[in-house]
C-alpha positions as CSV (number, residue, x, y, z in Angstrom):
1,X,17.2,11.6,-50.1
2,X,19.1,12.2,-46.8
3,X,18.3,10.6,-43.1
4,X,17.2,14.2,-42.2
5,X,14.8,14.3,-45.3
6,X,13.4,11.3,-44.3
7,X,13.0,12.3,-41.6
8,X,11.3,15.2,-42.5
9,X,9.0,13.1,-44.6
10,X,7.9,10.8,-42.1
11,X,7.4,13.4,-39.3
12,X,5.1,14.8,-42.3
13,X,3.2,11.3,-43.2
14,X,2.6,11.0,-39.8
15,X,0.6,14.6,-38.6
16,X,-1.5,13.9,-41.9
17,X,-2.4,10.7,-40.7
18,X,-3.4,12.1,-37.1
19,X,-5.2,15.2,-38.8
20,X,-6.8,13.1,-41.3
21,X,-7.7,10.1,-39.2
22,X,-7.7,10.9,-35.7
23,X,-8.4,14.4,-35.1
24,X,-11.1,15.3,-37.1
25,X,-12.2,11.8,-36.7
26,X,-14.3,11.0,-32.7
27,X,-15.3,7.1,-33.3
28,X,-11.8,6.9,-34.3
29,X,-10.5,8.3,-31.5
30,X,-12.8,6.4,-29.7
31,X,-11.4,3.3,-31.2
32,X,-7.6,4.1,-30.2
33,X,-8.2,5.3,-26.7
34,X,-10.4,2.4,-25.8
35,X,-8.1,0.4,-27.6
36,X,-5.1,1.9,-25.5
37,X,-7.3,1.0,-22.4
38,X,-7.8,-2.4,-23.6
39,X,-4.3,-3.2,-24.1
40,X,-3.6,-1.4,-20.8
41,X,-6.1,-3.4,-18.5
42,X,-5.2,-7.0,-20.2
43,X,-1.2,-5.8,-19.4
44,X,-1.9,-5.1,-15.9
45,X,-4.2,-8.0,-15.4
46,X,-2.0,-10.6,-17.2
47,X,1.0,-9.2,-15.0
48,X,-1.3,-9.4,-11.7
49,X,-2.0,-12.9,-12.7
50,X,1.4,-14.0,-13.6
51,X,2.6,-12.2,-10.2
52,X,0.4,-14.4,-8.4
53,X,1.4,-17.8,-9.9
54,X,4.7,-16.8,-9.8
55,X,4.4,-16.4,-6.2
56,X,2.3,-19.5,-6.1
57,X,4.6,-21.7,-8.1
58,X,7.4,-19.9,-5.5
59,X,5.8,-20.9,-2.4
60,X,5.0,-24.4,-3.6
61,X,8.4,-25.0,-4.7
62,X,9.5,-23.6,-1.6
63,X,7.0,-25.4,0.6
64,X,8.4,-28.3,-1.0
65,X,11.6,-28.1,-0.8
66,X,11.3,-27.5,3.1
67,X,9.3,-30.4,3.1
68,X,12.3,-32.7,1.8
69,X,14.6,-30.9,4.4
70,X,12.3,-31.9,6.8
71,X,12.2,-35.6,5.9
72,X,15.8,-35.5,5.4
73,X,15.8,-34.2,9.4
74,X,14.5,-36.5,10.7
75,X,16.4,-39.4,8.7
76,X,19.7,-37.8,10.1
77,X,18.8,-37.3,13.3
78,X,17.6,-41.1,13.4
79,X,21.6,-41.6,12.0
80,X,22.7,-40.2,14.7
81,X,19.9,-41.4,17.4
82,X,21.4,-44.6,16.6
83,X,25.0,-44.3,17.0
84,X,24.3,-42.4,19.9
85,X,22.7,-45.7,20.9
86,X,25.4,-47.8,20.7
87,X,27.7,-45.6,22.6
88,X,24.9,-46.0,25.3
89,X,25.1,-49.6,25.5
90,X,28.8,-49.7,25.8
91,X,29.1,-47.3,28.2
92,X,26.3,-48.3,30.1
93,X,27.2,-51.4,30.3
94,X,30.8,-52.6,32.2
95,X,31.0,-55.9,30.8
96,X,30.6,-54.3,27.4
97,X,33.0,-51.4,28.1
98,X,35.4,-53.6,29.8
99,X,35.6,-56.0,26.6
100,X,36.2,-53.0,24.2
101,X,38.6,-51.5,26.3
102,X,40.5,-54.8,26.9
103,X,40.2,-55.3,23.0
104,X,41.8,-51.9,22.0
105,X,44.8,-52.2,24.7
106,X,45.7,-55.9,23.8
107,X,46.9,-57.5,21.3
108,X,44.3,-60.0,19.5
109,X,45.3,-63.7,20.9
110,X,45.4,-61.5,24.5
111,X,41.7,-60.7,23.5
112,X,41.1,-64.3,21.9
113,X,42.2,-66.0,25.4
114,X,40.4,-63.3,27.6
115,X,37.1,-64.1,25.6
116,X,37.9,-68.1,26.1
117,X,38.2,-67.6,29.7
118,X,34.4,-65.9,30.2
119,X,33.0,-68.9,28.6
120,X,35.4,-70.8,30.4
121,X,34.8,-69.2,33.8
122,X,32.5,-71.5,36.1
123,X,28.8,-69.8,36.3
124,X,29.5,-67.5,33.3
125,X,27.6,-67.1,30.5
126,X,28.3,-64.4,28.0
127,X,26.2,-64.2,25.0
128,X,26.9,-60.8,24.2
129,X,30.0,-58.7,22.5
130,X,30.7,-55.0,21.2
131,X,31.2,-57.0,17.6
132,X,27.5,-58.1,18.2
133,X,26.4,-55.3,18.9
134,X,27.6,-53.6,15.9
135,X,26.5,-56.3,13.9
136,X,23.0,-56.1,15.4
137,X,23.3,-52.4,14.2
138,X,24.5,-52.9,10.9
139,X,21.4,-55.3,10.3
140,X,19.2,-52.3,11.5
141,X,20.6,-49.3,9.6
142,X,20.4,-50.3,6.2
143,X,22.5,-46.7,5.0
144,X,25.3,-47.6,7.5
145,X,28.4,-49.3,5.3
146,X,30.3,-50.5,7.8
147,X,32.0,-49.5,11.0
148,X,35.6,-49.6,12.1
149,X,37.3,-49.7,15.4
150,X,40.9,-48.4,15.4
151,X,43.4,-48.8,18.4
152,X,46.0,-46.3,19.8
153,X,47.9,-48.6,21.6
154,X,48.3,-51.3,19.7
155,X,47.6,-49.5,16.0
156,X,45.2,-51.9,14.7
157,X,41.9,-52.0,13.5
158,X,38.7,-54.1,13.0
159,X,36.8,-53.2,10.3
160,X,33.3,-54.9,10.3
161,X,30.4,-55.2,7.6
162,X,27.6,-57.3,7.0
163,X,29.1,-59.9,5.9
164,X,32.8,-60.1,6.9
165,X,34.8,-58.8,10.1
166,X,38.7,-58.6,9.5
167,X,41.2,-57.2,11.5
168,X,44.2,-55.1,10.0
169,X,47.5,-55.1,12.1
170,X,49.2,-52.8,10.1
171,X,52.3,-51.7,11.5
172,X,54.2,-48.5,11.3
173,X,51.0,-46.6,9.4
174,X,50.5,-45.4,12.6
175,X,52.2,-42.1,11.0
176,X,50.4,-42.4,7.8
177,X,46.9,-42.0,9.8
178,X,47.7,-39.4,12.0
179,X,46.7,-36.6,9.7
180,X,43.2,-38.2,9.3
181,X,42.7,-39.3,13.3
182,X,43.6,-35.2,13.8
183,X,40.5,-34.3,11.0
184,X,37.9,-36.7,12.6
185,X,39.0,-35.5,16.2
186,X,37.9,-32.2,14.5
187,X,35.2,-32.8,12.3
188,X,33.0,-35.8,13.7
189,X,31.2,-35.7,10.4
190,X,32.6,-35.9,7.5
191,X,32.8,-37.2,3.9
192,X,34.9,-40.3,2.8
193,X,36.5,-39.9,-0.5
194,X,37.8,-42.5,-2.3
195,X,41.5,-41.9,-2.0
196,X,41.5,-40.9,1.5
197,X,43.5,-43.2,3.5
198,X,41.8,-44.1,6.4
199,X,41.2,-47.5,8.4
200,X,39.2,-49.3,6.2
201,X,40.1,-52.5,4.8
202,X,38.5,-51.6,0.8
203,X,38.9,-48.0,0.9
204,X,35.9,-46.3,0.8
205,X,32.9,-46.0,-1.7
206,X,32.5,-42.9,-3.8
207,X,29.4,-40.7,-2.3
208,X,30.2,-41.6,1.2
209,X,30.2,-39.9,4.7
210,X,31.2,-40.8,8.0
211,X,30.6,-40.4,12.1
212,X,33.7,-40.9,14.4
213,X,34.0,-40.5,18.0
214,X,37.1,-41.0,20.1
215,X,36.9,-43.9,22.5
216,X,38.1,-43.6,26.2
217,X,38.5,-45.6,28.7
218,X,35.4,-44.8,31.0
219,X,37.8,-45.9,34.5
220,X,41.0,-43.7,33.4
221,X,39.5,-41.3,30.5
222,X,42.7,-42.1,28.4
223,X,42.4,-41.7,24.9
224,X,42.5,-45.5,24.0
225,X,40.7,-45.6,20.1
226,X,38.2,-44.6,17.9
227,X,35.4,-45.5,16.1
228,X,34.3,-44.9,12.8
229,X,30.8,-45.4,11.1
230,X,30.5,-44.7,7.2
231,X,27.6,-44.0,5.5
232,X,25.9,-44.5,2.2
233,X,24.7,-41.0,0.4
234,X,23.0,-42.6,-1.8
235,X,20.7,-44.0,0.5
236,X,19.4,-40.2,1.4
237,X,18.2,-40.0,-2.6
238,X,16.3,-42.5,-1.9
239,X,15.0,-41.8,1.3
240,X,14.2,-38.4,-0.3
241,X,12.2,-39.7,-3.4
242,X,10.3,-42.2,-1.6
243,X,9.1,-39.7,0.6
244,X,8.9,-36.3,-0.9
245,X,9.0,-34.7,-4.1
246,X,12.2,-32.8,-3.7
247,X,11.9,-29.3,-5.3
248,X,15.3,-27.4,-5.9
249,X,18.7,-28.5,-4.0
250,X,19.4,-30.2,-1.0
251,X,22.2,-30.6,0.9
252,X,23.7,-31.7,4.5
253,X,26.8,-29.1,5.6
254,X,28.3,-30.4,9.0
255,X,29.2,-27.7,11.6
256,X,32.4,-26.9,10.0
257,X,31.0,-26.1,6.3
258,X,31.7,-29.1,4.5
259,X,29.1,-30.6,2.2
260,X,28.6,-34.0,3.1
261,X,25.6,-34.5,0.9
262,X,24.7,-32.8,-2.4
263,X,21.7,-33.8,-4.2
264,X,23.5,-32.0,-7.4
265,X,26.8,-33.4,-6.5
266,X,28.4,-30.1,-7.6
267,X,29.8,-29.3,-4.1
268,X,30.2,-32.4,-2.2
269,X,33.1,-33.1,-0.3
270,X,34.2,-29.3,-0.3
271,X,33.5,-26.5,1.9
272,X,30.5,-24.3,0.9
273,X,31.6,-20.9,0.0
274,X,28.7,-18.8,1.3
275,X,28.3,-18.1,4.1
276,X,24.1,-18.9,5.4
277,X,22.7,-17.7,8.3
278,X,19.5,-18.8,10.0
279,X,18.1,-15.7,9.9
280,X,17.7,-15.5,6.1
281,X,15.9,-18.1,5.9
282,X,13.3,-17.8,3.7
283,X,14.6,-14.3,1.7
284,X,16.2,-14.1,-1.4
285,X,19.9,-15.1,-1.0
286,X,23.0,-14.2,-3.1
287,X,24.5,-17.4,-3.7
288,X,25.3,-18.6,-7.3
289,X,22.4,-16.7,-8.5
290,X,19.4,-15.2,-5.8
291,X,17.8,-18.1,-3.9
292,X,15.2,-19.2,-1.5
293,X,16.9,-21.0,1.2
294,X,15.7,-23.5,4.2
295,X,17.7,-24.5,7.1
296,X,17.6,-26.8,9.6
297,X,19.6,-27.9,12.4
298,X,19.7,-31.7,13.3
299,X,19.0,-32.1,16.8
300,X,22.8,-31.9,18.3
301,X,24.6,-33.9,15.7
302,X,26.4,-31.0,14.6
303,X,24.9,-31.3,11.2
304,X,22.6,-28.5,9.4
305,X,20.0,-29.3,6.3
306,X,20.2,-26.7,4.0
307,X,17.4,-26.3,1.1
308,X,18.3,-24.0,-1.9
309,X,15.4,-22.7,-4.4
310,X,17.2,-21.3,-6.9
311,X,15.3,-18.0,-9.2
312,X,16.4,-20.1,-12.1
313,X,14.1,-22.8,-11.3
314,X,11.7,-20.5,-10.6
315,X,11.8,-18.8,-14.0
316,X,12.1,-22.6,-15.7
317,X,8.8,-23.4,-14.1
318,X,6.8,-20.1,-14.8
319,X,8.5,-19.9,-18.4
320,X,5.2,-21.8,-20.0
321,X,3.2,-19.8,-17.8
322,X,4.7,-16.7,-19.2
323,X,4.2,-17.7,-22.6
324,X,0.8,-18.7,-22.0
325,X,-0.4,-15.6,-21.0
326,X,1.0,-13.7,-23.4
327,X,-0.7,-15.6,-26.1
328,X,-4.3,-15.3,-24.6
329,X,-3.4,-11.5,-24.1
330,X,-2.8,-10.7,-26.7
331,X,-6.0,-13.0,-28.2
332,X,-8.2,-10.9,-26.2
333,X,-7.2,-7.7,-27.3
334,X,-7.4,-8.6,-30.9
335,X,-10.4,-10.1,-30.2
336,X,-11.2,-6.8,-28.3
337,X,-9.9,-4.2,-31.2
338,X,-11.8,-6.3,-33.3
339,X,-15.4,-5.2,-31.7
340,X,-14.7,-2.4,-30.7
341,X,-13.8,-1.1,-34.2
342,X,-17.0,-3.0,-36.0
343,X,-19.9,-1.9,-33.3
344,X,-17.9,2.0,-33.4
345,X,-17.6,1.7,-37.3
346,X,-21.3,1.2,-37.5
347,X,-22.3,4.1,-35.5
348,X,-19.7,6.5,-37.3
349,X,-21.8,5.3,-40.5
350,X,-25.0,7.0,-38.9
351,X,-23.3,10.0,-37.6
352,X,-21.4,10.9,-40.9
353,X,-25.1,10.7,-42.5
354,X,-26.3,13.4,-40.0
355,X,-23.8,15.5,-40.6
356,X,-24.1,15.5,-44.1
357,X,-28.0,16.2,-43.7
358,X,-26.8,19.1,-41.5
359,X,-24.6,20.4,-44.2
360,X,-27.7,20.6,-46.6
361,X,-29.9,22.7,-43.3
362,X,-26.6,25.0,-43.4
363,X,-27.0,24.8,-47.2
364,X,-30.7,26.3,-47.0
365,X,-32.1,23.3,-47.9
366,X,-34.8,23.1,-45.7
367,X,-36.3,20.3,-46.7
368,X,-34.0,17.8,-45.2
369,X,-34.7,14.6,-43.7
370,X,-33.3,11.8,-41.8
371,X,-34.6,8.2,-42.2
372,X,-32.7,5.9,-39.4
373,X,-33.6,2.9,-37.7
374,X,-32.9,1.9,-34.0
375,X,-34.3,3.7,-30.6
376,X,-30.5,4.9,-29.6
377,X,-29.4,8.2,-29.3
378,X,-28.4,9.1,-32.6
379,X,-32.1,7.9,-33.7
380,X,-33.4,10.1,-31.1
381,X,-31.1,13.0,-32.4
382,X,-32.3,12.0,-35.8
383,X,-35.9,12.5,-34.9
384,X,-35.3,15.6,-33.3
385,X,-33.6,16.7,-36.5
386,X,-36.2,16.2,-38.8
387,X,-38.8,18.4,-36.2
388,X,-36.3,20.9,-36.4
389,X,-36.8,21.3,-40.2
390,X,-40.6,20.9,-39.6
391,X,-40.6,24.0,-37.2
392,X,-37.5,26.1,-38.2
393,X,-39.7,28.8,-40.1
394,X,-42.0,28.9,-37.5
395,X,-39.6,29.6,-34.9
396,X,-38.4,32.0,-37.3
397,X,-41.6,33.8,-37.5
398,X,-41.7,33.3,-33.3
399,X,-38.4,34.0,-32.6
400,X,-38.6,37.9,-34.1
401,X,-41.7,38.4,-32.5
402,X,-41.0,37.1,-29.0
403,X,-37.6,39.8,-29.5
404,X,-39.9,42.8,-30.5
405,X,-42.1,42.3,-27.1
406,X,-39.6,41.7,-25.0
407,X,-37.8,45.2,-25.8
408,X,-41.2,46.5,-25.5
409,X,-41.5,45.3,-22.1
410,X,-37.8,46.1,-20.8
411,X,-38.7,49.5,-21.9
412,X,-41.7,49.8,-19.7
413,X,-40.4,48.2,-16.8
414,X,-37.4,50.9,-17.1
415,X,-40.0,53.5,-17.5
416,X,-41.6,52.3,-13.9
417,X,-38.5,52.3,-12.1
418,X,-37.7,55.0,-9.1
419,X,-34.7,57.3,-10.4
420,X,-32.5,56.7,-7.2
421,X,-30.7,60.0,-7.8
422,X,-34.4,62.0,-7.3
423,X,-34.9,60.3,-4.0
424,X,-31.0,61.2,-2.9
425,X,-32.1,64.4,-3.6
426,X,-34.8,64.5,-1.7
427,X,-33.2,63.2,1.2
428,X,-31.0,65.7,0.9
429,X,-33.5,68.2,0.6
430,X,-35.3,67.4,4.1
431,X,-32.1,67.1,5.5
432,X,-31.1,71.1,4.4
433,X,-34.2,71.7,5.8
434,X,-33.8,70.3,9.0
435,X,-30.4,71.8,9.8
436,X,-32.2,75.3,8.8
437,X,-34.9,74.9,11.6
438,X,-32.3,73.5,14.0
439,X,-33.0,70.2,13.8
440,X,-29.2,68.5,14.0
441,X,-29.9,65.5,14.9
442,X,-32.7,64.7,12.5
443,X,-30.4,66.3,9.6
444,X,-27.6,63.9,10.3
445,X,-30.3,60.8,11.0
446,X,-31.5,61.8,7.5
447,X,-27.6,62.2,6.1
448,X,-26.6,58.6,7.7
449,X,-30.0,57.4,6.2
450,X,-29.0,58.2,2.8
451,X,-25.5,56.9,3.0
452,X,-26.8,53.6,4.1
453,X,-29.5,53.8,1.1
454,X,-26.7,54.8,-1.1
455,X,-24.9,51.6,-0.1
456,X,-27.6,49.4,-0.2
457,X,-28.1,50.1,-3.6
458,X,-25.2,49.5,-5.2
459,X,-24.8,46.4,-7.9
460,X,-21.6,45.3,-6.3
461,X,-21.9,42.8,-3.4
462,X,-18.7,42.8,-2.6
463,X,-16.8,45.8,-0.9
464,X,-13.8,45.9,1.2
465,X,-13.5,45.8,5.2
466,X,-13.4,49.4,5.7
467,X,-16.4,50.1,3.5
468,X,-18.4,47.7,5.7
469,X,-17.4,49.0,8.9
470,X,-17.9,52.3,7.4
471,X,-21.6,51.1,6.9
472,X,-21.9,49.6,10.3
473,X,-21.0,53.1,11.6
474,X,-23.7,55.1,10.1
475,X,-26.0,52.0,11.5
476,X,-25.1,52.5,14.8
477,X,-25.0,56.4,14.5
478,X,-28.5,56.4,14.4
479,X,-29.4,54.2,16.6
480,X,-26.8,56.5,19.1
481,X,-28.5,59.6,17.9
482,X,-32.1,58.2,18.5
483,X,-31.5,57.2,22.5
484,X,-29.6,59.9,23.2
485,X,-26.4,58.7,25.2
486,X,-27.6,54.9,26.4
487,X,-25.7,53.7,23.3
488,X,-22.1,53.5,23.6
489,X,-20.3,52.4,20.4
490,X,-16.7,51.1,19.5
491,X,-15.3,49.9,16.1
492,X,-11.7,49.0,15.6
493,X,-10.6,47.8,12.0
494,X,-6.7,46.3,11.6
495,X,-5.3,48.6,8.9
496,X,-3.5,45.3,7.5
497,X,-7.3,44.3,6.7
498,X,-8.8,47.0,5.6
499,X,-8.8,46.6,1.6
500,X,-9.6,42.9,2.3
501,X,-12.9,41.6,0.9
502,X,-15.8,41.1,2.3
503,X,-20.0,40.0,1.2
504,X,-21.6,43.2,2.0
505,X,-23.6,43.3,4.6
506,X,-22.5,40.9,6.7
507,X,-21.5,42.7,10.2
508,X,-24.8,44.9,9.7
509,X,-27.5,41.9,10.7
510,X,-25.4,41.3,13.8
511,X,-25.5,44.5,15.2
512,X,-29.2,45.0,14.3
513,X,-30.1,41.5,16.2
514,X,-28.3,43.4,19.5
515,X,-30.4,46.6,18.8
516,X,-34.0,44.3,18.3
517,X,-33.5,41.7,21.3
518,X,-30.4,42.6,23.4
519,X,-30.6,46.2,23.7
520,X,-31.9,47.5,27.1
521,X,-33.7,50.7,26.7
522,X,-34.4,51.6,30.2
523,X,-30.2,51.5,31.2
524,X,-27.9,53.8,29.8
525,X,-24.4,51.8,30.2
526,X,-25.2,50.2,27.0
527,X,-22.6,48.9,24.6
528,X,-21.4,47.1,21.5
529,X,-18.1,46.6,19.8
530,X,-17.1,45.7,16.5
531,X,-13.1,44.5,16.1
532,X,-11.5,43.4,12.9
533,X,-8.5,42.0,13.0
534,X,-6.7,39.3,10.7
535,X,-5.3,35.4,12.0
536,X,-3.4,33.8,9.7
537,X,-4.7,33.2,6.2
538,X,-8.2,34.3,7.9
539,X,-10.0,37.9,9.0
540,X,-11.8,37.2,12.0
541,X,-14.8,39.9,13.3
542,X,-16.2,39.9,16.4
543,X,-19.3,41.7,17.6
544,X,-19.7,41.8,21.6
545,X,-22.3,43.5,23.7
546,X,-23.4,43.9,27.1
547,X,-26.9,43.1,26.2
548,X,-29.8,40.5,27.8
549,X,-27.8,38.0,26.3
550,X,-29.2,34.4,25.6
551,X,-31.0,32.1,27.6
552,X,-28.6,28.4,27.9
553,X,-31.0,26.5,25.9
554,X,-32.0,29.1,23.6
555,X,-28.6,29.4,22.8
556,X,-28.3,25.5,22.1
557,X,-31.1,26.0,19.2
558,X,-29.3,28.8,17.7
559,X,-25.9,26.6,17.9
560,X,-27.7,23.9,16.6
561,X,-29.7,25.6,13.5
562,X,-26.2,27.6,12.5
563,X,-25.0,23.7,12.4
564,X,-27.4,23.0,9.7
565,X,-25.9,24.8,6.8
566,X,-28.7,25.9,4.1
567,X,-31.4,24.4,5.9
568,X,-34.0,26.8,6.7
569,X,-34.4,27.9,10.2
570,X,-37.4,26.8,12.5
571,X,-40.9,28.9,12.6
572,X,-40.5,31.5,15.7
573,X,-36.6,31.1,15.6
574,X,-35.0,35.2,16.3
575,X,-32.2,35.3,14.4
576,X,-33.1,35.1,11.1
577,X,-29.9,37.5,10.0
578,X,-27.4,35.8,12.3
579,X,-28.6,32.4,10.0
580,X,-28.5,34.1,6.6
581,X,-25.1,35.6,7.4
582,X,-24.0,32.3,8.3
583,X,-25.6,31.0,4.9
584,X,-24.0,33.4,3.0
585,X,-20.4,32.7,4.4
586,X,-20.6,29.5,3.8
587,X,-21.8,29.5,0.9
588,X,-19.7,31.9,-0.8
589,X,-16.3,30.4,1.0
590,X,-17.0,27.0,1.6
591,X,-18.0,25.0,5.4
592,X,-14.7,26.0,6.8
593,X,-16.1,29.8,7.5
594,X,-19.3,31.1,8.8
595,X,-20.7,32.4,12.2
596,X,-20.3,31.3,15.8
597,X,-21.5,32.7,19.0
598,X,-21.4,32.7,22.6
599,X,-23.6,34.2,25.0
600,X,-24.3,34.4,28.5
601,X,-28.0,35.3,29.9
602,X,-27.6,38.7,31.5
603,X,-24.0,39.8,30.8
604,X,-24.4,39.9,26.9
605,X,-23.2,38.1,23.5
606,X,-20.1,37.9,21.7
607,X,-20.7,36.8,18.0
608,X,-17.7,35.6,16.0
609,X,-17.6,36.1,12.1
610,X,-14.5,33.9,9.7
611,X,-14.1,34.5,6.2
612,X,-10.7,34.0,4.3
613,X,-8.2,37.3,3.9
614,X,-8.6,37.6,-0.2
615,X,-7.7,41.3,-1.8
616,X,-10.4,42.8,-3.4
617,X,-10.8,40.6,-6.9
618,X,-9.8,37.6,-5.6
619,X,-11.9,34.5,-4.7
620,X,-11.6,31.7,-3.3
């Protein structure tokens, strides 16, 4: 068999399988839809829920980590508090200065024999020294190493621990160190590799860094040493773990990019190669991979904390979270199918029985019953069954019958019905006669009369524009005829409109409300006008008069009863057409359309009609 045969096949297998199982089958449609919903709802929630922790888990590692950057902060800027201190005290004080300047432009049995002769000198007691001061400082700052003092002049230097000072006349390196006094004059922190040569007596301690400042002569400013004060890194880890529970990396970057801490010692000692700014903190950051990153400057030492939660870390934390909630998802929709397919299984059971009972009714076997247990619906349809069989003949029997007298009484009621055609003609009739004993006007009252019967009568209620103004013409013709010239009529209908739809008899209550209340009989400068025009998507009529027009606060009544669509109007309210037209309107074309009006007492009443512009056929 060929790939296309299989094909073939399977596309085969698998439409008898929906005919068999799912389409002619409800409950197990049932089953697979709310199945599908099931499934659905448990994947969105279990992705909501794993969204959130994720985030969660995100902001606490984050949280974190800024905490640690913070505690680092401050334990740098108390580095540098301190060594700022120092420089304080020997500037601040001359006797100091004027040691440590006398110190680096001497040579050492100068110094000696300028330190005998204060103690020496009468009335002098000098308890103090810059090498006490540093060693005062060294017992203090448990992270500082050591420090060393080098001299220019004399291109010595003293390096001084905890437990040892020694000085170091090393002559013509003065060369050899130039390349590192031209770094630190740079780069005031720094690291301290191990190879680096540099004034220190041991060479320095892998995992190091180091403060130097220039020292000048506070009376001359000459550049006359400089001092150096390392540090241990290691320290920091432990600063950090007894204090905080340090999420993701953390490093300390001085103001030229070098890493001179690196809790992952991957880039200590180098320069950083991206680039951070301060104002991403706190977005996702390419760097190795996308990370969270924290910053923070330390006070004006020139150094910058930098935090780094990486999405790795992220992912590592959230990965037993992940698999967590896939496990219970997929529990609860087994768990769900499960139900669902025994409580819908059960119910298919009943209804396969009722169609089979049905099949016997369709059968002719009459006798049919259902016995099921339970008050649900399909016991209730059950029940209703078995009355059915109980009653069938009957309503047979009933059925026939109530046929037979119901032709019998359409047949009388058509036999009691006016022939419209015999009273056209008898309209018609009069009218003849009427012409023949020179009666005009009554013949073409009688004429416009049977055109608006005519009209009336028609099954359609809905005619075009033109037809309806057409109507509203012969309306007011007779009204014209009957008062003799005091009746001054104008219609105008916008060709564009006028094989637009329309209710009938809409325009033809409006105009009878101006005849019954704002018509003035005794005054023959009467008038009323009926424009149709279209606006848009909408065919606007408007009926104006020069009537009695509407007293202010009847007016408000009216305004406020056409506001109350399909309720019925108040007892002793006048315009009962101007609110059934409004009715109608609305409810043929919706709330947007319907009837508004404007009146003025003793000038007259402009009424203003809105339906949509729909051919004749179309609806809204």
């Amino acid at each position: 068999m060929t790939i296309i045969e299989q094909g073939v096949f399977h596309i085969f297998r698998l439409r008898q399988f929906y005919l068999n199982h799912l389409k002619r089958k409800m409950f197990n449609k049932i089953v697979v839809l709310y199945s599908t919903v099931m499934i659905v709802l448990f994947a969105i929630a279990a992705t909501l829920v794993y969204q959130y922790q994720t985030q969660r888990i995100l902001r606490e590692q984050t949280d974190a980590n800024l905490k640690s950057a913070h505690v680092l902060n401050i334990y740098l800027s108390r580095q540098y508090e301190g060594i700022q201190n120092i420089f304080q005290q020997i500037y601040g004080d001359a006797t100091l200065s004027d040691e440590l300047i006398y110190f680096l432009n001497h040579e050492y049995e100068s110094y000696l024999k300028y330190r005998l002769d204060l103690y020496t000198r009468a009335g002098e007691q000098r308890l103090r020294s810059f090498n006490t001061l540093i060693r005062n400082y060294l017992e203090q700052e448990s992270s500082a190493r050591c420090v060393s003092i080098y001299s220019y002049p004399n291109n010595f230097y003293m390096h001084i621990s905890r437990t040892n000072q020694q000085l170091n006349n090393d002559a013509g390196s003065k060369n050899k160190w130039e390349t590192w006094f031209a770094r630190r004059e740079q780069h005031s922190w720094d690291t301290m590799p191990q190879n680096e040569s540099s004034p220190s007596s041991g060479g320095s301690s892998p995992g190091s860094y180091s403060y130097s400042r220039e020292l000048k002569d506070p009376w001359t400013l000459n550049r006359v040493g400089m001092m150096n004060v390392e540090f241990d890194a290691r320290q920091i880890s432990s600063w950090l773990e007894s204090r905080a529970s340090v999420k993701g990396r953390i490093m300390v970057l001085n103001a030229q990019g070098t890493v001179i801490y690196d809790s992952e010692d991957e880039y200590y000692g180098q320069t950083y190669p991206y680039r951070l700014e301060q104002e991403k903190a706190g977005d996702w950051v390419e760097l190795d991979e996308p990370s969270k990153v924290n910053i923070l400057n330390v006070s004006n030492a020139g150094l910058s904390v930098v935090g780094i939660v990486s999405q790795s870390l992220i992912k590592e934390s959230t990965e037993s979270l992940r698999t967590g909630l896939i496990l219970v998802t997929l529990l609860f929709m087994a768990a769900s199918f499960a139900i669902t397919f025994t409580i819908i299984r059960r119910f298919s059971k009943k209804v396969q029985r009722i169609i089979r009972s049905m099949n016997r009714i369709g059968e002719g076997d009459l006798s049919t019953r259902i016995q099921m247990s339970g008050e649900d619906e399909l016991q209730q349809i059950s029940r209703r069954f078995n009355d059915m069989g109980d009653r069938l003949e009957q309503y047979i029997d009933k059925m026939y019958t109530s046929e037979i007298k119901q032709k019998n009484a359409e047949l009388v009621a058509l036999q009691s019905q006016i022939n419209p055609h015999f009273l056209y003609n008898t309209l018609e009739s009069i009218r003849m006669k009427a012409y023949f004993v020179g009666a005009k006007e009554v013949g073409q009252m009688i004429y416009s009369l049977s055109v608006m019967f005519k009209n009336m009568v028609k099954k359609s209620t809905v005619v075009t524009v033109e037809e309806e103004m057409d109507m509203c013409s012969v309306y007011l013709d007779l009204f014209r005829i009957r008062y003799e010239g005091r009746l001054e009529t104008e219609i105008e209908v916008d060709p564009e409109i006028q094989n637009a739809s329309i209710i009938k008899l809409l325009v033809q209550p409006i105009v009878e409300n101006y005849i019954v209340h704002g018509f003035r009989p005794l005054d023959d400068d009467n008038k009323i006008s009926v424009h149709a025009r279209r606006a848009g998507d909408r065919v606007v009529i408007i009926v104006s008069d020069n009537g009695t027009g509407i007293p202010a606060e009847k007016l408000t009544q009216i305004r406020s009863t056409l506001d109350k669509v399909l309720q019925p109007p108040d007892k002793g309210y006048r315009s009962i057409g101007l609110m059934n037209v409004h009715e109608r309107i609305v409810l043929n074309y919706g709330s947007d359309y319907g009837v508004t009006i404007n009146s003025t007492e003793g000038q007259g009443t402009e009424v203003r009609m809105e339906i949509p512009m729909l051919r004749k056929g179309e609806t809204t």
